[in-house]
TILOTOR-75657 format. One record per residue (C-alpha): residue in three letters; x, y, z. Coordinates in nm, 2 decimals, decimal comma, m for minus. Example, Ala and Ser with C-alpha at 12.3 -4.5 7.8 and 13.67 -1.06 7.14 Angstrom:
<site rest="Ala" east="1,23" north="m0,45" up="0,78"/>
<site rest="Ser" east="1,37" north="m0,11" up="0,71"/>
END
This chain:
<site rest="Unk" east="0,39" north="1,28" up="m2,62"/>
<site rest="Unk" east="0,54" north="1,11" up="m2,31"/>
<site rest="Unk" east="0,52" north="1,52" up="m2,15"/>
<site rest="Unk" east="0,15" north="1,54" up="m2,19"/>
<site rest="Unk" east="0,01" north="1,22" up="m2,12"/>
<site rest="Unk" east="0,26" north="1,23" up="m1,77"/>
<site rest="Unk" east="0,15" north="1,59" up="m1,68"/>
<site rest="Unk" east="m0,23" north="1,49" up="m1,75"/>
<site rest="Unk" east="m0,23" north="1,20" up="m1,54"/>
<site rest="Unk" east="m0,04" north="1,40" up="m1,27"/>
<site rest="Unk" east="m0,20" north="1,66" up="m1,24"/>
<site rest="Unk" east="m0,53" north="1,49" up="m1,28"/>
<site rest="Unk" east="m0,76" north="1,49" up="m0,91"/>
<site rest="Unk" east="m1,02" north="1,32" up="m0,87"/>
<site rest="Unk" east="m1,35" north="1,50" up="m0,70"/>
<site rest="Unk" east="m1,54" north="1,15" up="m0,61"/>
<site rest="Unk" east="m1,43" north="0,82" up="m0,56"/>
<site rest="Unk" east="m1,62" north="0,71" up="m0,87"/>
<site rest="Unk" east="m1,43" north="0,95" up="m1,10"/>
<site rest="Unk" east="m1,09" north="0,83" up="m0,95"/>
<site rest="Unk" east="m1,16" north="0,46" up="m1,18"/>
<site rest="Unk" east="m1,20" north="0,66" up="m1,49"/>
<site rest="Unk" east="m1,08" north="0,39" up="m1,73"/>
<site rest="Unk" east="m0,90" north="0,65" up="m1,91"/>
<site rest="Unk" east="m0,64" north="0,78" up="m1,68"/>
<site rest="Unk" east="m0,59" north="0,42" up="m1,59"/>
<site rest="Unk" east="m0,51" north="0,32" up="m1,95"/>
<site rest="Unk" east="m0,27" north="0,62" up="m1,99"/>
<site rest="Unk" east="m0,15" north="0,51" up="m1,61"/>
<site rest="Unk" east="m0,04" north="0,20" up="m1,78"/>
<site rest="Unk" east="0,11" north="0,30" up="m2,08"/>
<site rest="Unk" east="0,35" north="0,54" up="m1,85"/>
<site rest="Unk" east="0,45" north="0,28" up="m1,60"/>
<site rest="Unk" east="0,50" north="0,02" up="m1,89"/>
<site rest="Unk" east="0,74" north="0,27" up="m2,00"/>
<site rest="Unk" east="0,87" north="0,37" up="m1,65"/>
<site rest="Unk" east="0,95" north="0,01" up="m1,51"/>
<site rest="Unk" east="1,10" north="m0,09" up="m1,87"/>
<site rest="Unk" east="1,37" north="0,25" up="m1,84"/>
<site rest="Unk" east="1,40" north="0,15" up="m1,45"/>
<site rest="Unk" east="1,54" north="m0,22" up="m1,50"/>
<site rest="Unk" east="1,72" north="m0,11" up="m1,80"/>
<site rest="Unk" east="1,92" north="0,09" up="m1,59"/>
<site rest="Unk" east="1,96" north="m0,18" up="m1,30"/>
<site rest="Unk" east="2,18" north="m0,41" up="m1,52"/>
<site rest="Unk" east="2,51" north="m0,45" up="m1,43"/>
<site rest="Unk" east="2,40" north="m0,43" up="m1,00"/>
<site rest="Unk" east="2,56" north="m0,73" up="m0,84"/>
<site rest="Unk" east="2,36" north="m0,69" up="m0,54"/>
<site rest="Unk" east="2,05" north="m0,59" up="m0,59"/>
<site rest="Unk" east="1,71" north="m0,71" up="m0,46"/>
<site rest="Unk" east="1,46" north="m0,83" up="m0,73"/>
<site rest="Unk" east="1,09" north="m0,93" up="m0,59"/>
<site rest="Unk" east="0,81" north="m1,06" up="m0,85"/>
<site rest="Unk" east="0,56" north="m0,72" up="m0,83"/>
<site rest="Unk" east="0,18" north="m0,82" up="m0,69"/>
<site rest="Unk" east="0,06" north="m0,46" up="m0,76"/>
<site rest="Unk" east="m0,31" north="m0,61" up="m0,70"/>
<site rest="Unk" east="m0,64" north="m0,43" up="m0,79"/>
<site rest="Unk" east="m0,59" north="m0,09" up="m0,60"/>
<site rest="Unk" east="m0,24" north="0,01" up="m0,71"/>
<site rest="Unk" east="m0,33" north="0,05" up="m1,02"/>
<site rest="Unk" east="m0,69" north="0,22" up="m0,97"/>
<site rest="Unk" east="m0,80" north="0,37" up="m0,61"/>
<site rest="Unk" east="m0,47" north="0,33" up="m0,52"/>
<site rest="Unk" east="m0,23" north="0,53" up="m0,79"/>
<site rest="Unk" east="m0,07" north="0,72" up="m0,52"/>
<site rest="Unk" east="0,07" north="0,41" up="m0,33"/>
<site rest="Unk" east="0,16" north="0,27" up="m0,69"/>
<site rest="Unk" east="0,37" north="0,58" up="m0,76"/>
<site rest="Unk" east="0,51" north="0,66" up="m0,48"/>
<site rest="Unk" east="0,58" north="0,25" up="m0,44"/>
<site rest="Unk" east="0,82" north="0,28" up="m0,78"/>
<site rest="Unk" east="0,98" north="0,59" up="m0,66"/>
<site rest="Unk" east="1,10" north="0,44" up="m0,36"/>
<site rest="Unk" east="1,19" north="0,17" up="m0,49"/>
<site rest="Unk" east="1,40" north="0,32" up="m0,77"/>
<site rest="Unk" east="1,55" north="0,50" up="m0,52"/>
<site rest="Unk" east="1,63" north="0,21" up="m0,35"/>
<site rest="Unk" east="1,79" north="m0,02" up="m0,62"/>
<site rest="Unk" east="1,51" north="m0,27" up="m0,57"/>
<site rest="Unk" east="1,34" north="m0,41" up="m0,90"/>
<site rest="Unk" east="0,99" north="m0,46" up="m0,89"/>
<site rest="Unk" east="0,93" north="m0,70" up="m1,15"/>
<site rest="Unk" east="0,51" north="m0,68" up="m1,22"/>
<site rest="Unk" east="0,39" north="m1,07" up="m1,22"/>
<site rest="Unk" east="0,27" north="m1,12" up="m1,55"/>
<site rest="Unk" east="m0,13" north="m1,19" up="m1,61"/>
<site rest="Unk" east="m0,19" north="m1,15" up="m1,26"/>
<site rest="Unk" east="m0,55" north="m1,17" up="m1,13"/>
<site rest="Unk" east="m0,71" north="m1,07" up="m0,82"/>
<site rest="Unk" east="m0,66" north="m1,19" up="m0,52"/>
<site rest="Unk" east="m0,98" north="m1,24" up="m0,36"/>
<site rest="Unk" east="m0,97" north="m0,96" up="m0,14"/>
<site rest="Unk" east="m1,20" north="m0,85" up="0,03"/>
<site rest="Unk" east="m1,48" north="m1,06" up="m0,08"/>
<site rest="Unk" east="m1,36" north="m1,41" up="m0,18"/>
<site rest="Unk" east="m1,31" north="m1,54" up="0,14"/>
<site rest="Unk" east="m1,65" north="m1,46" up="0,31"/>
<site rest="Unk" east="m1,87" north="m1,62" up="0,01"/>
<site rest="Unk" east="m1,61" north="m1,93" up="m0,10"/>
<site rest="Unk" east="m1,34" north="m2,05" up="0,10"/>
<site rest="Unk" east="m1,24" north="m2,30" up="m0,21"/>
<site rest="Unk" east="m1,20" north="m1,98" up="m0,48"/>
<site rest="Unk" east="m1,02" north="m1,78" up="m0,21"/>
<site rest="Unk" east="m0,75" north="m2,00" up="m0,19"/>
<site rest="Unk" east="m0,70" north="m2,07" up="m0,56"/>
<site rest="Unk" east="m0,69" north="m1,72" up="m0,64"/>
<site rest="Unk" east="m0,40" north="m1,64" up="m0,47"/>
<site rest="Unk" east="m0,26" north="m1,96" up="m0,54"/>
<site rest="Unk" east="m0,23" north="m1,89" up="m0,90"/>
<site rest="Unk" east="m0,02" north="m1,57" up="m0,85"/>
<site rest="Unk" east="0,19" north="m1,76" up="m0,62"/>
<site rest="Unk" east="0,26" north="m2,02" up="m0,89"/>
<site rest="Unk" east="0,31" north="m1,78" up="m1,17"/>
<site rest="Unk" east="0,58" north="m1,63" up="m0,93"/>
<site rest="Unk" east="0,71" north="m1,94" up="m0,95"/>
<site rest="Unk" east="0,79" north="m1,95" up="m1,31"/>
<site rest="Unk" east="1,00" north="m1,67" up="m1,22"/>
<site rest="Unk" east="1,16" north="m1,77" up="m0,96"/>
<site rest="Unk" east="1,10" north="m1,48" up="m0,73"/>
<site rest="Unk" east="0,96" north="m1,41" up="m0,41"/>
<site rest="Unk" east="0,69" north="m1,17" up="m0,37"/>
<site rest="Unk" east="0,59" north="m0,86" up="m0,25"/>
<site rest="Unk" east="0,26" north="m0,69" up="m0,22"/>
<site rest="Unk" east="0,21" north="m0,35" up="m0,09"/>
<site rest="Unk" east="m0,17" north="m0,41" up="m0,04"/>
<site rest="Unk" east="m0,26" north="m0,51" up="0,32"/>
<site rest="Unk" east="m0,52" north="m0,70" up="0,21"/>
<site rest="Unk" east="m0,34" north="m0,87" up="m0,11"/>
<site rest="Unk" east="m0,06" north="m0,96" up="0,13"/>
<site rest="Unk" east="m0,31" north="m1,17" up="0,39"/>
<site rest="Unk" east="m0,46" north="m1,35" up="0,11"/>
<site rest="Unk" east="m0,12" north="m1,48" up="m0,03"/>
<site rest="Unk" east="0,02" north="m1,51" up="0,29"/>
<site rest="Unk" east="m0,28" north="m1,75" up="0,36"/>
<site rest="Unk" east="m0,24" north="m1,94" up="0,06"/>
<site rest="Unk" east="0,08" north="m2,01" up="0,11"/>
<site rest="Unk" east="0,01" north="m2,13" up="0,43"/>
<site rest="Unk" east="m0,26" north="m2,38" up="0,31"/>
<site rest="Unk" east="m0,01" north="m2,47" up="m0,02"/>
<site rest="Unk" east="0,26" north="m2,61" up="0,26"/>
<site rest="Unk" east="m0,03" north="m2,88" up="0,36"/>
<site rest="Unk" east="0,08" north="m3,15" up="0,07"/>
<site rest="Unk" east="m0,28" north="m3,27" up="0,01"/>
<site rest="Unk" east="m0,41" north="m2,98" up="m0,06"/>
<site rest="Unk" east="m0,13" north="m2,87" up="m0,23"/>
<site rest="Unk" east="m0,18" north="m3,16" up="m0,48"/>
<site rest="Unk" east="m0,53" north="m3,03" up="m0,51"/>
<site rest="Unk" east="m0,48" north="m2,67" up="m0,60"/>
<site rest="Unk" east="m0,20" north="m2,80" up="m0,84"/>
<site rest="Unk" east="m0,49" north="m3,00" up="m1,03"/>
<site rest="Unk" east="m0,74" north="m2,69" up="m1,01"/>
<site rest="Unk" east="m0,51" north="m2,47" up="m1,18"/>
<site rest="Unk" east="m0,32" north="m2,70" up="m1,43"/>
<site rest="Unk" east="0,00" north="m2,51" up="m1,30"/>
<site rest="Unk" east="0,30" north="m2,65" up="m1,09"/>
<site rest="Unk" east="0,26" north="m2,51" up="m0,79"/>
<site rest="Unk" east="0,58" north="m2,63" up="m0,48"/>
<site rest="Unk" east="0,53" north="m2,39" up="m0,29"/>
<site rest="Unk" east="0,86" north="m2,28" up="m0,24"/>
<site rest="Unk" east="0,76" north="m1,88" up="m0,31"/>
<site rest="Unk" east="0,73" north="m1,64" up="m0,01"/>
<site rest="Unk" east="0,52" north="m1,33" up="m0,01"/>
<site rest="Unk" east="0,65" north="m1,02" up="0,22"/>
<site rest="Unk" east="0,48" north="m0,71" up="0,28"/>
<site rest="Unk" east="0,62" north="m0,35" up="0,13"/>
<site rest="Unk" east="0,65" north="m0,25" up="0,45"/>
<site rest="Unk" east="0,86" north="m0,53" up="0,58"/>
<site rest="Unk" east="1,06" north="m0,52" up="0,27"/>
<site rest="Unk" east="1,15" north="m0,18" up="0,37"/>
<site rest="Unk" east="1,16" north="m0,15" up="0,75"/>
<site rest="Unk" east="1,34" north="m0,51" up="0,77"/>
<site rest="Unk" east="1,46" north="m0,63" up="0,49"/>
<site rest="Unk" east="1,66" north="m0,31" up="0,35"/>
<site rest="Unk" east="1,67" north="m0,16" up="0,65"/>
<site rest="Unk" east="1,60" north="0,13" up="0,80"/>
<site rest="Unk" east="1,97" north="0,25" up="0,86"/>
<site rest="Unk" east="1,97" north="0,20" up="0,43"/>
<site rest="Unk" east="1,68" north="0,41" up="0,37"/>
<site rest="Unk" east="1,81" north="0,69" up="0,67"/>
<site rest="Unk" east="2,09" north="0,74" up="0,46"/>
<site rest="Unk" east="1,86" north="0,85" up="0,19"/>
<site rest="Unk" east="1,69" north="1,10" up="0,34"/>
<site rest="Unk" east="1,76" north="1,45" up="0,19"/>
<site rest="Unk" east="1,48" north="1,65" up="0,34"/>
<site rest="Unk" east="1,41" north="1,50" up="0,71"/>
<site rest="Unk" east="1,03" north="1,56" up="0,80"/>
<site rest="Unk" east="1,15" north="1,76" up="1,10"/>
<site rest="Unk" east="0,82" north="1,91" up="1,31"/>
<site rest="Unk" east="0,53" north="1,63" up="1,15"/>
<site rest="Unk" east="0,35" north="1,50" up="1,40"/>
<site rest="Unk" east="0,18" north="1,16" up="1,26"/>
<site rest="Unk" east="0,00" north="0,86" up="1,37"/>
<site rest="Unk" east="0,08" north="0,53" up="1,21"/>
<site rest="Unk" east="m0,20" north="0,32" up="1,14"/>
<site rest="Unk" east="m0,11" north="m0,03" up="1,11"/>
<site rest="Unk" east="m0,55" north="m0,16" up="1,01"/>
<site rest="Unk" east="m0,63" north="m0,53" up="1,09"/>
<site rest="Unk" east="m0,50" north="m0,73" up="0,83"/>
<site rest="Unk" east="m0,12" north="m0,58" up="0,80"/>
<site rest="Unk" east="m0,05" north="m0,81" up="1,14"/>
<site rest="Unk" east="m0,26" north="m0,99" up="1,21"/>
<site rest="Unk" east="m0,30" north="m1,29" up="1,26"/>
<site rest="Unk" east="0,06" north="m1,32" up="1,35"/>
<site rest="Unk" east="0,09" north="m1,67" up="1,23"/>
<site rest="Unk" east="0,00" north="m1,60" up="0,89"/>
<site rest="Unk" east="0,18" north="m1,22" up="0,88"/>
<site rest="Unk" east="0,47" north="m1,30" up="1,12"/>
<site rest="Unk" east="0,67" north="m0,98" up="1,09"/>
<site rest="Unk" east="0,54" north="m0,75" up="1,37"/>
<site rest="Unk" east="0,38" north="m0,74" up="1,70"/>
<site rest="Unk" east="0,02" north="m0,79" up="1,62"/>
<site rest="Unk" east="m0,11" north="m0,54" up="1,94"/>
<site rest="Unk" east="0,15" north="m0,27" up="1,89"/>
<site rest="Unk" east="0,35" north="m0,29" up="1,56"/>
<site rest="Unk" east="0,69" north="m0,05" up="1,55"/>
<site rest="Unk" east="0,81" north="m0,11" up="1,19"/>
<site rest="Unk" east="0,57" north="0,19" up="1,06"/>
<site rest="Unk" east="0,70" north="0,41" up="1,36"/>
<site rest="Unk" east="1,06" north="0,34" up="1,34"/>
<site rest="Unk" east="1,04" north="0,41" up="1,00"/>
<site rest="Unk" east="0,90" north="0,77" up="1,04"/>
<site rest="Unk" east="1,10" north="0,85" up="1,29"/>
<site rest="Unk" east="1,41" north="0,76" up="1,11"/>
<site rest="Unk" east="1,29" north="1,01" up="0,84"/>
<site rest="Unk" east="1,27" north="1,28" up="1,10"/>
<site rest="Unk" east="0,89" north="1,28" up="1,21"/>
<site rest="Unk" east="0,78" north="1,31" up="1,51"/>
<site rest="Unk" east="0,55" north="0,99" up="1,59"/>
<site rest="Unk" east="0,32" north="0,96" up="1,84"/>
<site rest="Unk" east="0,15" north="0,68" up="2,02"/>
<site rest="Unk" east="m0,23" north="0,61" up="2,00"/>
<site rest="Unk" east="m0,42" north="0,30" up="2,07"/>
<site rest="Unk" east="m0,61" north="0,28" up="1,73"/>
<site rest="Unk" east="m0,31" north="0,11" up="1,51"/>
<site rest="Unk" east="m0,46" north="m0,21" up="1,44"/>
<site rest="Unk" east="m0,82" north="m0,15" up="1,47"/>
<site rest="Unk" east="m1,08" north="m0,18" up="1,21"/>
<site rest="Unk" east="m1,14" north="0,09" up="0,98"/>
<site rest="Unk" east="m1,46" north="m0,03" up="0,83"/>
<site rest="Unk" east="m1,35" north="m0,22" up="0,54"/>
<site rest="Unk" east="m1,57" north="m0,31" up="0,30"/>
<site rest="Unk" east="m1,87" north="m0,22" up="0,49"/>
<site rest="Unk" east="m1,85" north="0,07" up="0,34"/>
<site rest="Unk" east="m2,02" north="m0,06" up="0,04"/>
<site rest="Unk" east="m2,32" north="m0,21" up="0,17"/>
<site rest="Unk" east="m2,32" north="0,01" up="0,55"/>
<site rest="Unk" east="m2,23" north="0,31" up="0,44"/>
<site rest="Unk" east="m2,29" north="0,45" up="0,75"/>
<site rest="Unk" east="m2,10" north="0,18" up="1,00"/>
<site rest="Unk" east="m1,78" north="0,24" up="0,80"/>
<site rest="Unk" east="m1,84" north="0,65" up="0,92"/>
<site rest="Unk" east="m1,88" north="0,57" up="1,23"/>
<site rest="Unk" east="m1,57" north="0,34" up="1,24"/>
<site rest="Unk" east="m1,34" north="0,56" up="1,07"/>
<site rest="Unk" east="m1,48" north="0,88" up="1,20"/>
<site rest="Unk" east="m1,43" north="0,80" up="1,55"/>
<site rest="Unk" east="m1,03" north="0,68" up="1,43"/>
<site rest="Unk" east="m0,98" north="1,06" up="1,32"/>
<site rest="Unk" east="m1,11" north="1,18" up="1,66"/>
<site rest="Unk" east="m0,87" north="0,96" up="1,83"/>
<site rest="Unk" east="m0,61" north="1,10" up="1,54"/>
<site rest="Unk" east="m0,69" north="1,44" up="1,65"/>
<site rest="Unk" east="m0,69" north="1,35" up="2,09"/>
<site rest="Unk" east="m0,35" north="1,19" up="2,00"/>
<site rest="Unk" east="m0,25" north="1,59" up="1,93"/>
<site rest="Unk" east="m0,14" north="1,43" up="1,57"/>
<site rest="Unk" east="m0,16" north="1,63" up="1,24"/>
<site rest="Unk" east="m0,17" north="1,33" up="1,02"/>
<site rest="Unk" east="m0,26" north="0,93" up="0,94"/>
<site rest="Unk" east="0,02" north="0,71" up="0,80"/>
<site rest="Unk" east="m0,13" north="0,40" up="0,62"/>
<site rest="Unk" east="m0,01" north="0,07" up="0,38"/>
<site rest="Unk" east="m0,37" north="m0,02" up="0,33"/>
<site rest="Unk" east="m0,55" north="0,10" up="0,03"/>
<site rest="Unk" east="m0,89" north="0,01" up="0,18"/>
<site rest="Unk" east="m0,80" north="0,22" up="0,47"/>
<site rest="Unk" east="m0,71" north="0,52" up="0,21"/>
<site rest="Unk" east="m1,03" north="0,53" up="0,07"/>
<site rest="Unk" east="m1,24" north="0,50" up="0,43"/>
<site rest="Unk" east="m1,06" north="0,76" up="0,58"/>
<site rest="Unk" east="m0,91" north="1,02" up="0,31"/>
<site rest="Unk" east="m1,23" north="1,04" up="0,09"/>
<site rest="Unk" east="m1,46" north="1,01" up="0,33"/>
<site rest="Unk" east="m1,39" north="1,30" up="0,54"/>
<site rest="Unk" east="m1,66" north="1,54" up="0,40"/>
<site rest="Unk" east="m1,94" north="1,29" up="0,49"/>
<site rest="Unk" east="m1,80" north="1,28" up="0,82"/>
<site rest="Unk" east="m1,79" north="1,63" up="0,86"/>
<site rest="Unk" east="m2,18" north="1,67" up="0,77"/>
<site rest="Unk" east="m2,27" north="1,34" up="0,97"/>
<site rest="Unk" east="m2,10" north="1,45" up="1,33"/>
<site rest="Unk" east="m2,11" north="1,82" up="1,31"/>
<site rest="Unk" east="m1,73" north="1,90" up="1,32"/>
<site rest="Unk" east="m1,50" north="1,93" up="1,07"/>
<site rest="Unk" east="m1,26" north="1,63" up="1,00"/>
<site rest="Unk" east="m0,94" north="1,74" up="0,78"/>
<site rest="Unk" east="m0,68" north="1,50" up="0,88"/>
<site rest="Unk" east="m0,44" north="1,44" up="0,55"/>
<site rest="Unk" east="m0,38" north="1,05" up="0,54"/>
<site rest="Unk" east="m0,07" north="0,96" up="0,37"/>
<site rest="Unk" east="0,07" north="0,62" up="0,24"/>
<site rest="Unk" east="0,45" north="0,56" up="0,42"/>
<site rest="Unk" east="0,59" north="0,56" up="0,05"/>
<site rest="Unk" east="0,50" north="0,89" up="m0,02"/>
<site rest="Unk" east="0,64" north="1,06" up="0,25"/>
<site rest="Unk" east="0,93" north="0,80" up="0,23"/>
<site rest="Unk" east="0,99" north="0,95" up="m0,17"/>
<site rest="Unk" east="0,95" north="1,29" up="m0,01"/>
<site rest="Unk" east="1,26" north="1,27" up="0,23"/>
<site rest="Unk" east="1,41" north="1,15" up="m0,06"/>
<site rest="Unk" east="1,37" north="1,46" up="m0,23"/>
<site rest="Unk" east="1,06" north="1,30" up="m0,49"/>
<site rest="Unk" east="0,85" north="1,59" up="m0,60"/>
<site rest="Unk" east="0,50" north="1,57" up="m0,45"/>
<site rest="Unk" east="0,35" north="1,52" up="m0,78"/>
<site rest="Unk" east="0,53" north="1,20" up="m0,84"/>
<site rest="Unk" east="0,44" north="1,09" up="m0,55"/>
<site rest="Unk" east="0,03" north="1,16" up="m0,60"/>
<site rest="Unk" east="0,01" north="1,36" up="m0,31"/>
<site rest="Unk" east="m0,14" north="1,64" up="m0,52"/>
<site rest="Unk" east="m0,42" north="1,37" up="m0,58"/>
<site rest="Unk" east="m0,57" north="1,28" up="m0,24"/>
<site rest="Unk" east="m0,93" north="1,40" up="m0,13"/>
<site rest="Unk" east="m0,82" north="1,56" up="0,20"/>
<site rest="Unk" east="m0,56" north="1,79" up="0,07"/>
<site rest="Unk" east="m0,22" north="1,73" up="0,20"/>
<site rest="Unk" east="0,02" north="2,01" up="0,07"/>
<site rest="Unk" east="m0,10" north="2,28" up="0,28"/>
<site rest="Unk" east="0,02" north="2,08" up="0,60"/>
<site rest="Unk" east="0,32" north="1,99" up="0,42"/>
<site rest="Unk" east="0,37" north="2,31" up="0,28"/>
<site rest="Unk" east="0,34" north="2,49" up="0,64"/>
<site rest="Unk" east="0,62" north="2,24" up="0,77"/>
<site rest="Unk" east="0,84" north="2,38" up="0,46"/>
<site rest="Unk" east="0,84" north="2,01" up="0,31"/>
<site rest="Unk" east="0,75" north="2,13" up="m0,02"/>
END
């Protein structure tokens, strides 16, 4: 049973964005990760030192985002790191809390925090945008007064003592990059990428703290040490749209389609990303691009943890890159990485 519902989820692909939240493959999604996380930390027993981190998978992992949430749990696996999923989690206000009530956007986050609490583990949240908002919160929770009056709000203790990191700090900084080099069984010799950083992965440094908010390298040294060939572009942190593309449609194309024509004057073959928002604006977006500038855009965008699992040896197909809307496996196919 475990076969078919895994093959039928993999090999699943969705043709528009609205079909990709089909409640369906997210409910089978579930039921396989359930099963995958449980078999993971069952195996980790006995590590003396291994890294545990309370899991904020937020919204988009588990939705829009399957491909980071795979590929995410491969890697980590790989890794010895336990991702233990923060139970009853809730959103974290992202994108929308913050712009329409400054009160709800901090309680929001705040709640996760102090469920991470209870177990006694920091944080980490692969979303760009689910990172800021904790990362806020947590800079607001240190401010006693307010403290006291979140603590009321949510009926919850809440010290503050929990720290939230990025994925991508996790990895570049944290384990290392000389750690995850020495996992590499099939370098991505002859890629030519881009890494694209968006503006909330950063910035602003005093609420992020982990990379140079101008020109971050932890993305870049990263692919490089897995073999690729990275080269620089001055687009890393800028905006790709966001959430206009909801109600401005046709701002967020002109944003992210003129970040694919600096992708393509940078001589690169490909986008590296750890923003989910940034995903959807520039992977699934490409064929209203194409039709609105009169050129064709087919730039395959990756998340770093896929083609992080791929040195490793992952299949593509665990990793979702089978699933994306720009098709990635003939580029990765003509660079004989599949």
């Amino acid at each position: 049973m475990m076969l078919i519902l895994s093959s039928l989820v993999l090999n699943y692909r969705p043709s528009s964005i609205a079909e990709l939240e089909n409640t369906a493959y997210k409910r089978i999604f579930d039921f396989i990760t359930d099963g995958a996380v449980w078999q993971h930390e069952g195996q980790q027993k006995g590590l003396e030192k291994q890294m545990k981190f309370a899991y904020f998978p937020g919204c988009s992992l588990n939705t829009t985002g399957l491909e980071y949430g795979w590929s995410t749990r491969a890697v980590a696996t790989a890794l010895d790191i336990t991702l233990q999923e923060i139970p009853d989690w809730n959103c974290c206000g992202a994108s929308s809390a913050h712009w329409t009530d400054d009160w709800l956007s901090l309680v929001l986050p705040a709640r996760n925090l102090a469920l991470a609490e209870q177990m006694g583990l920091d944080v980490v949240a692969p979303c760009a945008g689910c990172f800021s908002r904790l990362r806020a919160a947590e800079s607001v929770i240190r401010q006693p007064d307010r403290r006291a009056e979140l603590q009321e709000a949510l009926g919850m203790p809440l010290n503050g003592e929990i720290k939230t990191c990025s994925l991508l700090d996790l990895l570049a900084n944290r384990v290392g990059i000389p750690a995850i080099q020495n996992k590499v069984v099939k370098p991505l010799t002859g890629l030519r990428l881009v890494c694209y950083y968006g503006c909330l992965l950063v910035r602003p440094p005093g609420i992020t703290g982990f990379d140079d908010p101008e020109n971050p390298q932890s993305m870049d040294q990263l692919m490089k040490a897995l073999g690729a060939a990275v080269l620089d572009w001055p687009c890393k942190t800028e905006c790709c749209g966001g959430n206009l593309a909801t109600p401005r449609t046709d701002l967020t194309l002109q944003i992210s389609g003129n970040l694919l024509k600096t992708v393509y004057a940078a001589g690169a073959e490909a986008v590296v990303t750890a923003c989910p928002l940034c995903m959807i604006n520039l992977d699934a977006r490409q064929k209203e691009m194409t039709k609105r500038f009169g050129r064709l855009f087919q730039v395959p965008v990756f998340y770093f943890t896929e083609l992080i699992g791929l040195s490793m040896g992952f299949a593509p197909e665990t990793l979702g890159l089978n699933r994306h809307f720009t098709d990635t496996l003939p580029l990765l196919s003509g660079q004989a990485l599949i």
